[in-house]
PDB file of N, CA, C and O in Angstrom:
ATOM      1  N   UNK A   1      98.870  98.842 112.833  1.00  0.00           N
ATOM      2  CA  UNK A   1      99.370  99.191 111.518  1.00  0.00           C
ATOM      3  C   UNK A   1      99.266  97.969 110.624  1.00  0.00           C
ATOM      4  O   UNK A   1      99.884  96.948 110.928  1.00  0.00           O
ATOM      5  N   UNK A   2      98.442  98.031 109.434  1.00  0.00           N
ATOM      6  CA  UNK A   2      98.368  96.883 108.361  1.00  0.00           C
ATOM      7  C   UNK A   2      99.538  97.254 107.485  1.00  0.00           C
ATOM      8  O   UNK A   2     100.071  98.357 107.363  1.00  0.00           O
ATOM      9  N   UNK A   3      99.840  96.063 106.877  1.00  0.00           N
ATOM     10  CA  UNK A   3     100.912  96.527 106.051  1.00  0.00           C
ATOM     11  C   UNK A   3     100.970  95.136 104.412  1.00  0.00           C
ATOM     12  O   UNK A   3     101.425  93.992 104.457  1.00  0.00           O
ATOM     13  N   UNK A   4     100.341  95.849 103.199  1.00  0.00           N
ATOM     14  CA  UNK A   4      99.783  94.749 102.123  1.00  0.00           C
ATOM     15  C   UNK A   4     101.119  95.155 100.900  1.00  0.00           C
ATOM     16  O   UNK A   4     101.877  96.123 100.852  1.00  0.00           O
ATOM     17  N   UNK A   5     101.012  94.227 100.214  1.00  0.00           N
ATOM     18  CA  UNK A   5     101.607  94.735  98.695  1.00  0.00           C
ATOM     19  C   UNK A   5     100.448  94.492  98.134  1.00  0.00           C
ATOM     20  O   UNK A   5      99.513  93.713  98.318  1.00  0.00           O
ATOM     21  N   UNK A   6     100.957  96.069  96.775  1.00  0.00           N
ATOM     22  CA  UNK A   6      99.909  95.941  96.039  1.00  0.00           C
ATOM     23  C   UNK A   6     100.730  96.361  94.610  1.00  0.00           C
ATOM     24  O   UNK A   6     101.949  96.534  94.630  1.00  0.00           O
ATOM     25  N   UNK A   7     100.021  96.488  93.517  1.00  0.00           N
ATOM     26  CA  UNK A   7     100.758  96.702  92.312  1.00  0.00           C
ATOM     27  C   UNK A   7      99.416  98.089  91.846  1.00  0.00           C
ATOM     28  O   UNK A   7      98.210  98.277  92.007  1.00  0.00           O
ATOM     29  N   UNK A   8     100.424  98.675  91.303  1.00  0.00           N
ATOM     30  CA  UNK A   8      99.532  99.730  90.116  1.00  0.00           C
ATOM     31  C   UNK A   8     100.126  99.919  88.768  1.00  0.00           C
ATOM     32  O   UNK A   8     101.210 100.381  88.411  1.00  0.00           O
ATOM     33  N   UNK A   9      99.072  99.413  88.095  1.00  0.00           N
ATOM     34  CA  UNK A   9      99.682  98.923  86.782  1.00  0.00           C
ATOM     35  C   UNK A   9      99.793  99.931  85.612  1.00  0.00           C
ATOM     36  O   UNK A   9     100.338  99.585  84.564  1.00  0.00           O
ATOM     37  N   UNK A  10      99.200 101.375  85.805  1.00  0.00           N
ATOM     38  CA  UNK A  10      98.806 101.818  85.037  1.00  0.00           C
ATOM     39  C   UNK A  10      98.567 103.886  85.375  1.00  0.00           C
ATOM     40  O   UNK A  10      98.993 104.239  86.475  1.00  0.00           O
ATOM     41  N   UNK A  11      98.227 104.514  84.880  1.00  0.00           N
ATOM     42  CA  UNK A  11      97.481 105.720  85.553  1.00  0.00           C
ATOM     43  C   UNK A  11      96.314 105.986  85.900  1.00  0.00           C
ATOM     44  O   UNK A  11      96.019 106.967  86.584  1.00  0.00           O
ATOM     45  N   UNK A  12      95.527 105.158  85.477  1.00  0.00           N
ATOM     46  CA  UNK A  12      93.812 104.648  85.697  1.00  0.00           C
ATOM     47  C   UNK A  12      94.003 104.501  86.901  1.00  0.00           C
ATOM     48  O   UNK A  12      93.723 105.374  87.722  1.00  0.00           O
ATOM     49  N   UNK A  13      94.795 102.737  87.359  1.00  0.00           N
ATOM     50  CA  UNK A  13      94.801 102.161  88.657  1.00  0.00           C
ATOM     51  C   UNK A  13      95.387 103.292  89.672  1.00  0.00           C
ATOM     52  O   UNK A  13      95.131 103.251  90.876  1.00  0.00           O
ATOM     53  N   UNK A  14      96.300 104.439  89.006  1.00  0.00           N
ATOM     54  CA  UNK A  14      96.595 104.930  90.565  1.00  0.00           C
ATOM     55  C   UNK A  14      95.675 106.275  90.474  1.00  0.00           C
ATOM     56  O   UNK A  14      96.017 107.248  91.146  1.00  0.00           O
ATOM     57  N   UNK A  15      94.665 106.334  89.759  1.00  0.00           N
ATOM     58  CA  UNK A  15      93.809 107.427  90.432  1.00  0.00           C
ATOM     59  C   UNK A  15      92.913 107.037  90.382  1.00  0.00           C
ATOM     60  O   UNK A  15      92.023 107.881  90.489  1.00  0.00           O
ATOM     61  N   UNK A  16      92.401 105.462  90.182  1.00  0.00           N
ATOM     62  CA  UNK A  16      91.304 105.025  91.214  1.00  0.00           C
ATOM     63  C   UNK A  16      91.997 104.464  92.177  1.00  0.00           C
ATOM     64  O   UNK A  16      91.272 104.468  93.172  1.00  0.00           O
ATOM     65  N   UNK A  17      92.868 104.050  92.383  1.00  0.00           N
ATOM     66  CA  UNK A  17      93.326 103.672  94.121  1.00  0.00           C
ATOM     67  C   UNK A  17      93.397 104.944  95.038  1.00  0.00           C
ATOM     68  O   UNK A  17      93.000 104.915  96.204  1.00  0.00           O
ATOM     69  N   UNK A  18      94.175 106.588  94.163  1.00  0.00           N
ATOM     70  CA  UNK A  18      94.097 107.434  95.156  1.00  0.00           C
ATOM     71  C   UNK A  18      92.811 108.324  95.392  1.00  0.00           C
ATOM     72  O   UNK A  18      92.605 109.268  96.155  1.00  0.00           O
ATOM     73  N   UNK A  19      91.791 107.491  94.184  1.00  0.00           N
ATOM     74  CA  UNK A  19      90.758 108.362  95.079  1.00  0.00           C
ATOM     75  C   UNK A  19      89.878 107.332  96.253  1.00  0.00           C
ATOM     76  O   UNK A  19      89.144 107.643  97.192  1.00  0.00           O
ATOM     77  N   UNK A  20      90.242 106.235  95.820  1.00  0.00           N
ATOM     78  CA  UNK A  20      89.675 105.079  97.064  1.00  0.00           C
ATOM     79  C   UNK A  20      89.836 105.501  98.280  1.00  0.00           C
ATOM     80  O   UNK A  20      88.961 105.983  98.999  1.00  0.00           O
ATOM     81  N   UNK A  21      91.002 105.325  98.548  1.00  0.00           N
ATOM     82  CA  UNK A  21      92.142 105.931  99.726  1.00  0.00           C
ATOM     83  C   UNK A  21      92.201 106.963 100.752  1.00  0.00           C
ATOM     84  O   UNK A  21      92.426 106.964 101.963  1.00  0.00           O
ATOM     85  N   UNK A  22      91.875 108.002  99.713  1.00  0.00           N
ATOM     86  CA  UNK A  22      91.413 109.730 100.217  1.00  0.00           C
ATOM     87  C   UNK A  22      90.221 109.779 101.058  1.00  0.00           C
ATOM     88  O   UNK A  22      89.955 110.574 101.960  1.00  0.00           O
ATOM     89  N   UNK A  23      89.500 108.722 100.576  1.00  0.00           N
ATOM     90  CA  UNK A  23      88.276 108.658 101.786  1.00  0.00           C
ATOM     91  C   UNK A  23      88.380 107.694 102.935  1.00  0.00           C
ATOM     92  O   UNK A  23      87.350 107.378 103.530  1.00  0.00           O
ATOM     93  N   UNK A  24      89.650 107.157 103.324  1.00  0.00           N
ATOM     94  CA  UNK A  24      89.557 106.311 104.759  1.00  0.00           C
ATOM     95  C   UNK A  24      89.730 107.912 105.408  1.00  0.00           C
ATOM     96  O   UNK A  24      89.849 109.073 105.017  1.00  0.00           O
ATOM     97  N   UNK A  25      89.658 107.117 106.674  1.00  0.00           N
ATOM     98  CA  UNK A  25      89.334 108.105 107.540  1.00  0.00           C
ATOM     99  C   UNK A  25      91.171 107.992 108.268  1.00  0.00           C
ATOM    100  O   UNK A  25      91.378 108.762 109.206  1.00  0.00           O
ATOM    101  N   UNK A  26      91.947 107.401 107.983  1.00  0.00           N
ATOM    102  CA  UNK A  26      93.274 107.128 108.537  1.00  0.00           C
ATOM    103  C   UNK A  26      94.317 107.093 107.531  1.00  0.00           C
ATOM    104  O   UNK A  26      94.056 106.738 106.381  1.00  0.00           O
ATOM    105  N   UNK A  27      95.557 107.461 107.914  1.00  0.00           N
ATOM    106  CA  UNK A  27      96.980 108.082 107.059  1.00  0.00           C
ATOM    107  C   UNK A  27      96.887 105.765 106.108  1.00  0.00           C
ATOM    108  O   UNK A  27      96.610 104.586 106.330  1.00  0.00           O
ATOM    109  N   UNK A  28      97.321 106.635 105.240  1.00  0.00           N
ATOM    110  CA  UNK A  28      97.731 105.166 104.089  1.00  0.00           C
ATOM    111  C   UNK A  28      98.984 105.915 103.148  1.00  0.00           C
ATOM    112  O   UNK A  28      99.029 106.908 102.422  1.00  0.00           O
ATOM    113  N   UNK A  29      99.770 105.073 103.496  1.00  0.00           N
ATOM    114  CA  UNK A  29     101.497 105.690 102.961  1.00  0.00           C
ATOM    115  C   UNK A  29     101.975 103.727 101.876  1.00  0.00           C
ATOM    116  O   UNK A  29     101.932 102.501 101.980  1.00  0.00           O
ATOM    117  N   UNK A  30     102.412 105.010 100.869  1.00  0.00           N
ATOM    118  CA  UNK A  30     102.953 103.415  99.904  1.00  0.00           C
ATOM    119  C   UNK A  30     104.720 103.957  99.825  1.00  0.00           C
ATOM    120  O   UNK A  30     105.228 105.077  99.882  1.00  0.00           O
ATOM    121  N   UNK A  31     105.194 102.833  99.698  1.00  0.00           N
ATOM    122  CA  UNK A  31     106.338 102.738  99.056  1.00  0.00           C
ATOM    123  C   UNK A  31     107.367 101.750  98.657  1.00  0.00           C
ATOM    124  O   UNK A  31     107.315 100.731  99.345  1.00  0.00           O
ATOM    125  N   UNK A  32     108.197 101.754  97.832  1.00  0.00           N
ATOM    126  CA  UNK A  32     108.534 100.558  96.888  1.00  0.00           C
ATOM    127  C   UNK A  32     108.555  99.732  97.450  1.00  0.00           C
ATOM    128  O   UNK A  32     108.145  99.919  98.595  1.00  0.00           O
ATOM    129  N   UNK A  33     108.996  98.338  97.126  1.00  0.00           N
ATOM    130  CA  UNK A  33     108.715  97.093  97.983  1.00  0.00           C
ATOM    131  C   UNK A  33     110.866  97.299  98.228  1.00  0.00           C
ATOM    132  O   UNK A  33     111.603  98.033  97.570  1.00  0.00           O
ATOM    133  N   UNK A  34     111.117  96.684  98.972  1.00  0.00           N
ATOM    134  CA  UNK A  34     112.423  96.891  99.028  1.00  0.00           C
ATOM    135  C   UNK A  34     113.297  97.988  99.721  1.00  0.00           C
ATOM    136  O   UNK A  34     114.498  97.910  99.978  1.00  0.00           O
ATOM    137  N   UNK A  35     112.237  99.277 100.031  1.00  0.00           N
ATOM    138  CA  UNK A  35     112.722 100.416 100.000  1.00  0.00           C
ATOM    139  C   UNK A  35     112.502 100.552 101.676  1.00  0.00           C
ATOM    140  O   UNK A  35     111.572 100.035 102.294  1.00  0.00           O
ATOM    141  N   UNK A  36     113.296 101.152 102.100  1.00  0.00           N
ATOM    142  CA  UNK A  36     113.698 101.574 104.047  1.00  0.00           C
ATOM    143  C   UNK A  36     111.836 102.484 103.955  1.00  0.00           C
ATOM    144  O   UNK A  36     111.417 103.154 103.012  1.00  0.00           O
ATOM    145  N   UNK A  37     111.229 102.216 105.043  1.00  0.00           N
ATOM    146  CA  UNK A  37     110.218 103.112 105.691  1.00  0.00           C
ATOM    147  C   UNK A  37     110.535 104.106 105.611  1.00  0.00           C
ATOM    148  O   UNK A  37     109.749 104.860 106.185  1.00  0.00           O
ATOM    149  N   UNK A  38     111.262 104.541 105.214  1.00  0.00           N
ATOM    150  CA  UNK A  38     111.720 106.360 105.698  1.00  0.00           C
ATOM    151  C   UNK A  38     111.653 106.773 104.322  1.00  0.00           C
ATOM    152  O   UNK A  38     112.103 107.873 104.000  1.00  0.00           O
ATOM    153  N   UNK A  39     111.107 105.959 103.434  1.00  0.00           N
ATOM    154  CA  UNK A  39     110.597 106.855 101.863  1.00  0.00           C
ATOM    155  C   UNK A  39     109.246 106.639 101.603  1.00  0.00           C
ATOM    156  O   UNK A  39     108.758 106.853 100.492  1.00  0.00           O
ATOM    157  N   UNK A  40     108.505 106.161 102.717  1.00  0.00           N
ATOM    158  CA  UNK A  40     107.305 106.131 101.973  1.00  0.00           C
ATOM    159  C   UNK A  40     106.400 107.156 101.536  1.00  0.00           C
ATOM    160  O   UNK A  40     106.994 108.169 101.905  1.00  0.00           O
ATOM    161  N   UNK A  41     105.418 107.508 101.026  1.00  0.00           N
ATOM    162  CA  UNK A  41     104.585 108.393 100.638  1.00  0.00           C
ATOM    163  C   UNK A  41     103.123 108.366 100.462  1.00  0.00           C
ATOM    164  O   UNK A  41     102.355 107.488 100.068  1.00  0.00           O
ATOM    165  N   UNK A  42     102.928 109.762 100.928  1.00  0.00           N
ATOM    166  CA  UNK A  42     101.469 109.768 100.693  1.00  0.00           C
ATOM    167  C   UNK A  42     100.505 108.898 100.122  1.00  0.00           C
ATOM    168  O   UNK A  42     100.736 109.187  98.948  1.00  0.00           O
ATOM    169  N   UNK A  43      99.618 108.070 100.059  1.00  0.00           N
ATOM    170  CA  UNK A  43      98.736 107.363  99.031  1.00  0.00           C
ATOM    171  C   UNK A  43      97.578 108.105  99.113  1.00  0.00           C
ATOM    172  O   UNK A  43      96.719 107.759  98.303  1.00  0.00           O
ATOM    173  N   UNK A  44      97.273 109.068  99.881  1.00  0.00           N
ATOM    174  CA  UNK A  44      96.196 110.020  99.174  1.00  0.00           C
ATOM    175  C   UNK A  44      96.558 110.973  98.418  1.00  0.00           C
ATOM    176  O   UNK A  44      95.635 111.741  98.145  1.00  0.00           O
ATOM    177  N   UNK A  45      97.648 111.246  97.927  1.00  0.00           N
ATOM    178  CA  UNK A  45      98.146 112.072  97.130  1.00  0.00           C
ATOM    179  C   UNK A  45      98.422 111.580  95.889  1.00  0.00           C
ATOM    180  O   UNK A  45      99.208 110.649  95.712  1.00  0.00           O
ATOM    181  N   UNK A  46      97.528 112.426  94.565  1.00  0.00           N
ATOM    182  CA  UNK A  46      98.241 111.609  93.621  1.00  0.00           C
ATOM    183  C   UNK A  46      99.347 112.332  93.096  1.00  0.00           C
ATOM    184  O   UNK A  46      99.867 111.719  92.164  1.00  0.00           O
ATOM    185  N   UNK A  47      99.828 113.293  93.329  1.00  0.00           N
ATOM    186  CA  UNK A  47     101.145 113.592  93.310  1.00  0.00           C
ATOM    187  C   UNK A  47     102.244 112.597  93.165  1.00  0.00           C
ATOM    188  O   UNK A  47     102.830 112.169  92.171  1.00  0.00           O
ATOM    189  N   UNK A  48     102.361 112.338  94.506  1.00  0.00           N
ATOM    190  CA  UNK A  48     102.847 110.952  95.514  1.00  0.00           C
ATOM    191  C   UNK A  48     102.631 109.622  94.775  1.00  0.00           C
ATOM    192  O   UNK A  48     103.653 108.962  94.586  1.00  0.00           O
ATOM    193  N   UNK A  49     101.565 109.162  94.364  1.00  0.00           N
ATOM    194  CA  UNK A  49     101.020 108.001  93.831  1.00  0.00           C
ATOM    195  C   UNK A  49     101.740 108.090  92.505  1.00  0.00           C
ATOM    196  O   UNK A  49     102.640 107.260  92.373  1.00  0.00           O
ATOM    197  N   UNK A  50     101.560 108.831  91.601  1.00  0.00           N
ATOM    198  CA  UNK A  50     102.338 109.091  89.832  1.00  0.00           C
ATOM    199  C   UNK A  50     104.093 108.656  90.206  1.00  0.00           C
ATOM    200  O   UNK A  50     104.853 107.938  89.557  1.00  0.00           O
ATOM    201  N   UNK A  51     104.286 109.264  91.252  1.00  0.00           N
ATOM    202  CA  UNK A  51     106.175 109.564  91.106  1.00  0.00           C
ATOM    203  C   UNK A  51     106.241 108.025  90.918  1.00  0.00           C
ATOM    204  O   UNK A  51     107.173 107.584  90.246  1.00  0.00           O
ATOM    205  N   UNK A  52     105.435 107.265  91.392  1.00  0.00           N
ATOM    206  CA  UNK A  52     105.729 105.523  92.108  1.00  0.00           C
ATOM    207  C   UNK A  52     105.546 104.892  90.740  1.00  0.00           C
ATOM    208  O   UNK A  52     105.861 103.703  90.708  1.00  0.00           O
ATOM    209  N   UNK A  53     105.078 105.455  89.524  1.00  0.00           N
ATOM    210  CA  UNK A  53     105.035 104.756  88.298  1.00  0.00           C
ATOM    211  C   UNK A  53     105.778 103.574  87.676  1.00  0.00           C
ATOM    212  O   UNK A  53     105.280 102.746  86.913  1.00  0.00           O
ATOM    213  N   UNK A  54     107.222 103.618  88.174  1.00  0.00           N
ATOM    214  CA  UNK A  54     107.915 102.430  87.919  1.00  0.00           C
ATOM    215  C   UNK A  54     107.992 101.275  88.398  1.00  0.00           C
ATOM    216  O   UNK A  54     108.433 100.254  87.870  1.00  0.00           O
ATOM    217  N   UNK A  55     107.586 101.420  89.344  1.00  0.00           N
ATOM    218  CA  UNK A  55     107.382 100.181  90.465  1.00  0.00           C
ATOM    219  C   UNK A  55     106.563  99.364  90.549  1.00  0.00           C
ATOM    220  O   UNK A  55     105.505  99.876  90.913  1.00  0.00           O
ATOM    221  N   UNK A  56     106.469  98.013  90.354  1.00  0.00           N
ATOM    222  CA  UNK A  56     105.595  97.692  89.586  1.00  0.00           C
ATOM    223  C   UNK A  56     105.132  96.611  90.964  1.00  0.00           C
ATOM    224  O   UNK A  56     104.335  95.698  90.750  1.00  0.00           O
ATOM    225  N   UNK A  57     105.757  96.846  92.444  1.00  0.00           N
ATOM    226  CA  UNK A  57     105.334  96.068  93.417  1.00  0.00           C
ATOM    227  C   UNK A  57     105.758  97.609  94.816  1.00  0.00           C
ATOM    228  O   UNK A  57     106.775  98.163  95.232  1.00  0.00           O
ATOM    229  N   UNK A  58     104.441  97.694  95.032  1.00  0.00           N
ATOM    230  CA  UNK A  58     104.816  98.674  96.290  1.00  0.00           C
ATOM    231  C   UNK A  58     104.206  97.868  97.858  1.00  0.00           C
ATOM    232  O   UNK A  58     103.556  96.823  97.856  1.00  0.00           O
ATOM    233  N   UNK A  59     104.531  98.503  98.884  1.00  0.00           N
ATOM    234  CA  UNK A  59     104.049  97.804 100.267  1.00  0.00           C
ATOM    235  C   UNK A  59     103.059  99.298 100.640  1.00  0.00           C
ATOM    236  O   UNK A  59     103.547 100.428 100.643  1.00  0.00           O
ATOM    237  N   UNK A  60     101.652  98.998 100.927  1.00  0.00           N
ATOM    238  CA  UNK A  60     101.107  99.928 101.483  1.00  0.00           C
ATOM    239  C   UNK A  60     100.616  99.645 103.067  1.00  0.00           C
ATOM    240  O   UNK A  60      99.822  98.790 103.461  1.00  0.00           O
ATOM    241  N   UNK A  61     101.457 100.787 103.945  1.00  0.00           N
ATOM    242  CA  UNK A  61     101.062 100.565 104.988  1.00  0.00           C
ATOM    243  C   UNK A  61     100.016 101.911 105.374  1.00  0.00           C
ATOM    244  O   UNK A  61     100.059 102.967 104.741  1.00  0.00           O
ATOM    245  N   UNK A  62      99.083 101.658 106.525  1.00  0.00           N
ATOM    246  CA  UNK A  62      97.764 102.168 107.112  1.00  0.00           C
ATOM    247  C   UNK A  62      97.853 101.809 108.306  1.00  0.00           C
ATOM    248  O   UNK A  62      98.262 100.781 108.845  1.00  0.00           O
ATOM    249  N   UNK A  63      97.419 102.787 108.684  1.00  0.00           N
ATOM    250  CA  UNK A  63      97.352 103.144 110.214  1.00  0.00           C
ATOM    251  C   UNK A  63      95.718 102.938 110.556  1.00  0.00           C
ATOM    252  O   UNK A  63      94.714 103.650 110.558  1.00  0.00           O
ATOM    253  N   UNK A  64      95.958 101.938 110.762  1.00  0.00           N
ATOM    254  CA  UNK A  64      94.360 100.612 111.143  1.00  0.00           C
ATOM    255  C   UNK A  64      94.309  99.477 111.918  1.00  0.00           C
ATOM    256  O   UNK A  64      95.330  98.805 111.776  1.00  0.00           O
ATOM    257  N   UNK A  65      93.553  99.031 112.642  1.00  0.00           N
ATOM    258  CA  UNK A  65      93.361  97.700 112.401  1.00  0.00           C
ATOM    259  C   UNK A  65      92.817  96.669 112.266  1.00  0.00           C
ATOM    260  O   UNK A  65      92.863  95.561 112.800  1.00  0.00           O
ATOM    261  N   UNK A  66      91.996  97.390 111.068  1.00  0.00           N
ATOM    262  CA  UNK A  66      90.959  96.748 110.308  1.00  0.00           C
ATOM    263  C   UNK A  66      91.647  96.457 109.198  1.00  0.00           C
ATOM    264  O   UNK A  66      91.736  97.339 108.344  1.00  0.00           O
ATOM    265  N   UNK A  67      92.219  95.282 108.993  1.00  0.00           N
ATOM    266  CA  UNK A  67      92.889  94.711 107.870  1.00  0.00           C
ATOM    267  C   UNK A  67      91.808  94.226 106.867  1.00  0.00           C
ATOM    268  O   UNK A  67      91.937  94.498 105.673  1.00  0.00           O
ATOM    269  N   UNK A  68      90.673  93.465 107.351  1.00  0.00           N
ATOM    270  CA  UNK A  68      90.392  92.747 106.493  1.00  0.00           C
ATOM    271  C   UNK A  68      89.180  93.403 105.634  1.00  0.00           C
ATOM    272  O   UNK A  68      88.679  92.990 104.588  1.00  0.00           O
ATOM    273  N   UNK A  69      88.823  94.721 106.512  1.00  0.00           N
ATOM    274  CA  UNK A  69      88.347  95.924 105.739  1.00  0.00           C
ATOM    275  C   UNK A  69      89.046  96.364 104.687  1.00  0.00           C
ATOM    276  O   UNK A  69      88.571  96.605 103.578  1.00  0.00           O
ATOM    277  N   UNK A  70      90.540  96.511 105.119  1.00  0.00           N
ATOM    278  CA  UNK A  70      91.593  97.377 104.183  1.00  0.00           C
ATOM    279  C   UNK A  70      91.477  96.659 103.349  1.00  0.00           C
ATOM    280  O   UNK A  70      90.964  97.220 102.380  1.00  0.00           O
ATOM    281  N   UNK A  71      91.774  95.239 103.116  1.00  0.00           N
ATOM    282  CA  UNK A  71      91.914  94.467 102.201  1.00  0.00           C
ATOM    283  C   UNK A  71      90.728  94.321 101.289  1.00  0.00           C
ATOM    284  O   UNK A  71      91.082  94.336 100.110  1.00  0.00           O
ATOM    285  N   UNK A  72      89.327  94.174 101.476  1.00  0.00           N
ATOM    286  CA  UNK A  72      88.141  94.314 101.074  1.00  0.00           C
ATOM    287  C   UNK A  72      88.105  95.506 100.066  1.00  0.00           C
ATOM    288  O   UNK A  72      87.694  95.350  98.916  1.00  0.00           O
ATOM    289  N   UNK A  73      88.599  96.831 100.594  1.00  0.00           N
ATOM    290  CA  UNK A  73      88.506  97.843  99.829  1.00  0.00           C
ATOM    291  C   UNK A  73      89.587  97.777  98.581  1.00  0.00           C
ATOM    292  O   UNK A  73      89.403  98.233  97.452  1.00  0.00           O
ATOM    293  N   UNK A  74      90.879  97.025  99.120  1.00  0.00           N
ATOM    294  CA  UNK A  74      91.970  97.218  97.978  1.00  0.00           C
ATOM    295  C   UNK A  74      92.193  96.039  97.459  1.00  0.00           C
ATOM    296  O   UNK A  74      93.251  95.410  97.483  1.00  0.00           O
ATOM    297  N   UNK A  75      90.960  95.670  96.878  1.00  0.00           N
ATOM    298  CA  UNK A  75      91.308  94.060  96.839  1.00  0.00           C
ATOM    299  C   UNK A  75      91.799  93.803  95.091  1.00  0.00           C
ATOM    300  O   UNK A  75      92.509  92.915  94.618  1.00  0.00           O
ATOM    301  N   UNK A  76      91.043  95.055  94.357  1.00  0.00           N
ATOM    302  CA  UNK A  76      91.773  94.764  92.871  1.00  0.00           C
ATOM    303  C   UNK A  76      92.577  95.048  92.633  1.00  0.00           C
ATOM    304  O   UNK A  76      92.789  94.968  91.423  1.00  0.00           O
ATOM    305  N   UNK A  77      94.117  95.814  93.801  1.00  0.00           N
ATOM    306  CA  UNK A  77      95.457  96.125  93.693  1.00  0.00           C
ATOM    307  C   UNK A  77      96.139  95.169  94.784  1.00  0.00           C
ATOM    308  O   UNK A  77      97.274  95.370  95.218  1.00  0.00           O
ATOM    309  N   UNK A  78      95.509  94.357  95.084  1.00  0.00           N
ATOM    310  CA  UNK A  78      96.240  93.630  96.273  1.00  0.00           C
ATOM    311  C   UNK A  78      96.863  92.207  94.909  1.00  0.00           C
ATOM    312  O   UNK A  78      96.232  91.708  93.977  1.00  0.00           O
ATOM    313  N   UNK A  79      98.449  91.933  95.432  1.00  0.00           N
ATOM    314  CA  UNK A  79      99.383  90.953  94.807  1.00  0.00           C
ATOM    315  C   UNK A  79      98.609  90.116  95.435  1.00  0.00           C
ATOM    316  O   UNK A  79      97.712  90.394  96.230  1.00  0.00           O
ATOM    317  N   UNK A  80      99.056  88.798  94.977  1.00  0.00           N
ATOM    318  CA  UNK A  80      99.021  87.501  95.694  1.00  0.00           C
ATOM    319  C   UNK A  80     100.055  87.440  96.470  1.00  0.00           C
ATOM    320  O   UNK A  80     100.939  88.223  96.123  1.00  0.00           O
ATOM    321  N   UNK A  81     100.289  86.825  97.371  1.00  0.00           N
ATOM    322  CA  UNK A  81     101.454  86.473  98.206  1.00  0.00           C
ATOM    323  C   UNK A  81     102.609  85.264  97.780  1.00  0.00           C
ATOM    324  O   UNK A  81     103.557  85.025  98.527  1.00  0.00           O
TER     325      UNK A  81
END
């Protein structure tokens, strides 16, 4: 399991991140930075992706472990550390 912060700044950024996303081949769940695992949500959904609008720092975890793939692909929503 990888697990990145990333930011979405906008409605552009979260429906090009959720259509990025929709094509791994493995579950990718975001949710607020701060917030218990037990709220995260869909990131192929942009349903899911819109509600997160306020948040201006989420943790996306993926069920991978190809990180540095993951990271490659999400690299123009990935924070700095």
């Amino acid at each position: 399991m990888a697990e990145l912060k990333v930011s979405l700044n906008d409605i552009e950024s979260m429906q090009a991140f959720t259509n990025i996303v929709s094509k791994l081949d493995y579950n990718v769940y975001l949710r607020p930075e701060g917030d218990s695992e037990e709220t995260k949500l869909n990131a192929k959904s942009h349903l899911s992706v819109m509600s997160l609008v306020f948040y201006k720092r989420l943790v996306l975890s993926a069920q991978t472990d190809d990180v540095i793939g993951l990271m490659a692909t999400l690299q123009p929503y990935l924070l700095k550390a």
